[in-house]
C-alpha positions in Angstrom: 9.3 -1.5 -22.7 8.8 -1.0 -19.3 11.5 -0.3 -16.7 11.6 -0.3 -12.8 14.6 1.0 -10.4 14.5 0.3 -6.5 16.8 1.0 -3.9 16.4 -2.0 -1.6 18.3 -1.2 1.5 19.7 -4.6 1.3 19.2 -7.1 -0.6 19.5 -9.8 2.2 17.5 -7.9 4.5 13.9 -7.1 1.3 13.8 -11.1 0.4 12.8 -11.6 3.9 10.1 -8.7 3.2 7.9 -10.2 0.1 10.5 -9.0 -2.3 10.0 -11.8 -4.8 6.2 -11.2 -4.6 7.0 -7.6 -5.0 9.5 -8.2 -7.6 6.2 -9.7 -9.4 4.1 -6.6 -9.0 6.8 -4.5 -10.8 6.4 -6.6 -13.8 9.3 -5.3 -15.6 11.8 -6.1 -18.5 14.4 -4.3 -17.2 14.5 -3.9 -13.1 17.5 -1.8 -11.9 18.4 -2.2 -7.9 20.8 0.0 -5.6 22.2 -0.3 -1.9 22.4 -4.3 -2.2 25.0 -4.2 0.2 26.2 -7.5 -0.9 29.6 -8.5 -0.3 31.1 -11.1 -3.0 34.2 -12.4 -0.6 31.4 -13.7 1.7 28.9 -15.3 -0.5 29.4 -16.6 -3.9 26.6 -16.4 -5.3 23.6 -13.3 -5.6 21.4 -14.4 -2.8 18.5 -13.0 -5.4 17.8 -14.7 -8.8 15.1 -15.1 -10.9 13.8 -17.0 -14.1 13.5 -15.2 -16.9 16.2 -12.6 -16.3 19.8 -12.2 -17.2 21.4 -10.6 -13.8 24.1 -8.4 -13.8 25.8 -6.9 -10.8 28.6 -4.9 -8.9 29.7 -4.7 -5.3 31.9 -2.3 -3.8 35.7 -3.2 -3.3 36.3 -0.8 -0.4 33.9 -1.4 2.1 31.6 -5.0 3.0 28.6 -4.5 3.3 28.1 -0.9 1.3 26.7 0.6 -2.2 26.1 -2.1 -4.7 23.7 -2.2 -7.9 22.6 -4.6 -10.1 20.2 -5.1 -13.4 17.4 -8.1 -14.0 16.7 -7.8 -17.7 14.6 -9.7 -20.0 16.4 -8.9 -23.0 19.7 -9.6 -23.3 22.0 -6.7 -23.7 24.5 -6.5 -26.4 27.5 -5.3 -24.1 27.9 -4.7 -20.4 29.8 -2.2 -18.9 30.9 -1.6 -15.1 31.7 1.8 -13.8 32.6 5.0 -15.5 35.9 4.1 -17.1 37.7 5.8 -14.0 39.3 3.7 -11.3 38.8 6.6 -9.3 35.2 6.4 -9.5 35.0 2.6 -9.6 35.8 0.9 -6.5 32.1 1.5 -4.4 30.0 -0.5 -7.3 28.0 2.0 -8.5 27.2 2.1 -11.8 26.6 -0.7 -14.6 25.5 0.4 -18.2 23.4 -2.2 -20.5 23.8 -1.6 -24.3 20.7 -2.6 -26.0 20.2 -2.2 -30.0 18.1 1.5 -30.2 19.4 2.5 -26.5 21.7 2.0 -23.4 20.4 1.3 -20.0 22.6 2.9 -16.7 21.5 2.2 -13.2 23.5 4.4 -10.8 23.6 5.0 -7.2 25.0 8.2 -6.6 27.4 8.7 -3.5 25.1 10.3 -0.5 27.6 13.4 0.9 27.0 12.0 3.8 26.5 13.9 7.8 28.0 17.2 8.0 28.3 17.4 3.8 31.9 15.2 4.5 31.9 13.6 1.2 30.3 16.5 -0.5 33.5 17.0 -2.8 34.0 13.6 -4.0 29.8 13.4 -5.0 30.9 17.1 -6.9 33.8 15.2 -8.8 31.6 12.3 -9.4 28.9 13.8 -10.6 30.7 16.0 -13.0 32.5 12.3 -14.4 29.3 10.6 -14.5 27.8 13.8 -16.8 30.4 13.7 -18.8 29.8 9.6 -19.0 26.3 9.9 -20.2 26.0 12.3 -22.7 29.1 10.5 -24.3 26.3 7.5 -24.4 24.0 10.1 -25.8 26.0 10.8 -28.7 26.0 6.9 -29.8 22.3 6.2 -28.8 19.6 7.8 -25.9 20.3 6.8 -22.8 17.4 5.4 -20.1 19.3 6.4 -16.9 17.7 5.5 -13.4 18.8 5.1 -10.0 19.0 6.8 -6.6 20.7 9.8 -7.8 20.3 11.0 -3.9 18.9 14.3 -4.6 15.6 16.4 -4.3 16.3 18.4 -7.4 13.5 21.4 -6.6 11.6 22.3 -3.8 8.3 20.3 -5.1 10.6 16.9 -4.3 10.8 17.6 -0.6 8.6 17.4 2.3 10.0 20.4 4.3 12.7 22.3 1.9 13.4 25.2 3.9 14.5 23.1 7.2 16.5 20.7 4.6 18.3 23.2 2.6 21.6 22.7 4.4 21.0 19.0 4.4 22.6 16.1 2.1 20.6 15.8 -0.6 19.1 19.1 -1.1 22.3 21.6 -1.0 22.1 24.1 -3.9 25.6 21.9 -5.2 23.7 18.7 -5.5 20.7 20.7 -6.9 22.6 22.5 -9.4 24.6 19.2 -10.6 21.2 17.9 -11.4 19.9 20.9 -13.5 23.6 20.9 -15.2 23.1 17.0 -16.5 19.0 17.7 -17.3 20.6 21.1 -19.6 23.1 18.7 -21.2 20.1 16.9 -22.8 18.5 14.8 -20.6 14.3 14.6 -19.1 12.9 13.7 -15.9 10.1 11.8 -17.2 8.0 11.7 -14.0 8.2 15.4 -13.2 8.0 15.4 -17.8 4.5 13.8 -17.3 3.3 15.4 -13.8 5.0 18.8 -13.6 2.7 19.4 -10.2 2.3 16.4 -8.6 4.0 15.7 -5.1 4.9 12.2 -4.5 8.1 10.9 -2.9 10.4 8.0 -3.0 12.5 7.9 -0.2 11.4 8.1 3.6 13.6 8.4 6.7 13.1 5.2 9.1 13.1 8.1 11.9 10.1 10.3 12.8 7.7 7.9 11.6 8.2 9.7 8.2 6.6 7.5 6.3 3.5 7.2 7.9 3.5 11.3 8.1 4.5 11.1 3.8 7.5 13.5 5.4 9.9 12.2 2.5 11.7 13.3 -0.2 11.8 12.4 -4.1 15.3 11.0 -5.3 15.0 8.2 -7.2 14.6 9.0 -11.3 14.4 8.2 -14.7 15.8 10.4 -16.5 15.9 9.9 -20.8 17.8 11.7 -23.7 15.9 14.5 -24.5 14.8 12.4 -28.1 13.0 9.8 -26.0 10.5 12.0 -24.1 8.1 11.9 -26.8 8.3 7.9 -26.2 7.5 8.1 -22.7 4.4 6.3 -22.2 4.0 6.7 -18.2 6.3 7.2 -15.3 5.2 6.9 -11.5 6.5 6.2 -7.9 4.9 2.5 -6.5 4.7 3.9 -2.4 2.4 1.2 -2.1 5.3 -0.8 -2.2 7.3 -1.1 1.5 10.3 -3.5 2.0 12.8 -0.7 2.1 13.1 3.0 3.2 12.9 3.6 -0.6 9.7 2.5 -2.9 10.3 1.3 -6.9 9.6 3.7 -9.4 8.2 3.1 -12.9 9.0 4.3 -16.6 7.3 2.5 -19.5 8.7 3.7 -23.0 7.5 2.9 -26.5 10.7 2.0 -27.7 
């Protein structure tokens, strides 16, 4: 099977970008999405559909126009569930969890600590829920779990570590909440297949970043430690624009 996750920025905003010919290119049967920003007390209806998929989605209760995931899959799920099980955790649409037959499928997107590390305590707590969340799943059936998990794990994923250390997204706390749910039985099947390779996923819109490749890599797929031997290629598309984030790419034989 192959998979694709994407933080779109938007979802309004990338289908005025080529999105649906991009959505083409990713050629997916399952295609996880983050940041929609789509708020469901001003339009009924996803403003994104497409033949061939089921669509499943979340938006957050708290705020209009924040967080937000959904799934497009091919191959329709045997459950669906919202959320980690905690209303504590629940309310900012981020997370849904697709039960297939030999696996389950989790698109996150983790809560950025935002300037000055202000939110730095609730991503701790919800990080340590969400672990907690997944290798429960484990224990039933591997997990495929993707998403803008908002966080250079080691020095390799990040353009300029030393200047960013302090930074969201690359504090030793984030850092060492992503070694403490890879040690709990889980791969990172891009950096699985290309241990030395530097490629990014996420650019900042300032600085002209992008065009400089000043970014950082934050968006994963991660598998139960039994799937790695099933992962058949894993890559980051940065040929793909649309968003200040590019898709990223996991094909398993399973």
């Amino acid at each position: 099977m192959r998979f694709a996750s994407f933080n779109v920025n938007g979802i309004r905003a990338i289908i005025k970008k080529n999105f649906a010919e991009d959505f083409e290119k990713l050629n997916a049967d399952v295609i996880a999405i983050q940041e929609t920003k789509f708020t469901e007390t001003e339009h009924k209806d996803f403003p994104f559909v497409k033949e061939g998929y089921s669509l499943y989605w979340t938006n957050s209760k708290v705020r209009k126009g924040y967080s937000g995931v959904a799934i497009y899959t091919k191959k329709e799920p045997l459950s669906v569930h919202y959320g980690l099980k905690d209303n504590a955790y629940d309310e900012e649409g981020r997370v849904i969890s697709l039960e297939f037959e030999n696996f389950y499928f989790v698109g996150c997107y983790v809560p950025n600590s935002g300037d000055g590390l202000k939110r730095l305590d609730f991503r701790m707590e919800f990080e340590d829920r969400l672990r907690q969340y997944l290798t429960e799943l484990d224990k039933v059936k591997p997990v495929v779990y993707t998403g803008d998990l908002n966080v250079a794990h080691q020095e390799i994923d990040i353009k300029n570590p030393k200047a960013n250390v302090h930074n969201a997204g690359f504090t030793i706390e984030e850092r060492t909440k992503m070694s403490e749910l890879l040690n709990s039985g889980f791969t990172d099947s891009f950096r699985y297949l290309h241990p030395e390779e530097v490629k990014y996923s996420w650019w900042s819109y300032r600085f002209r970043a992008r065009e400089n490749n000043a970014g950082w890599r934050i968006d994963y797929f991660l598998v139960s430690n039994r799937l790695k031997d099933k992962i058949v290629s894993a890559d980051i598309l940065n040929d793909i624009y649309g968003s200040d984030h590019c898709p990223i790419i996991l094909e398993l034989d399973i």
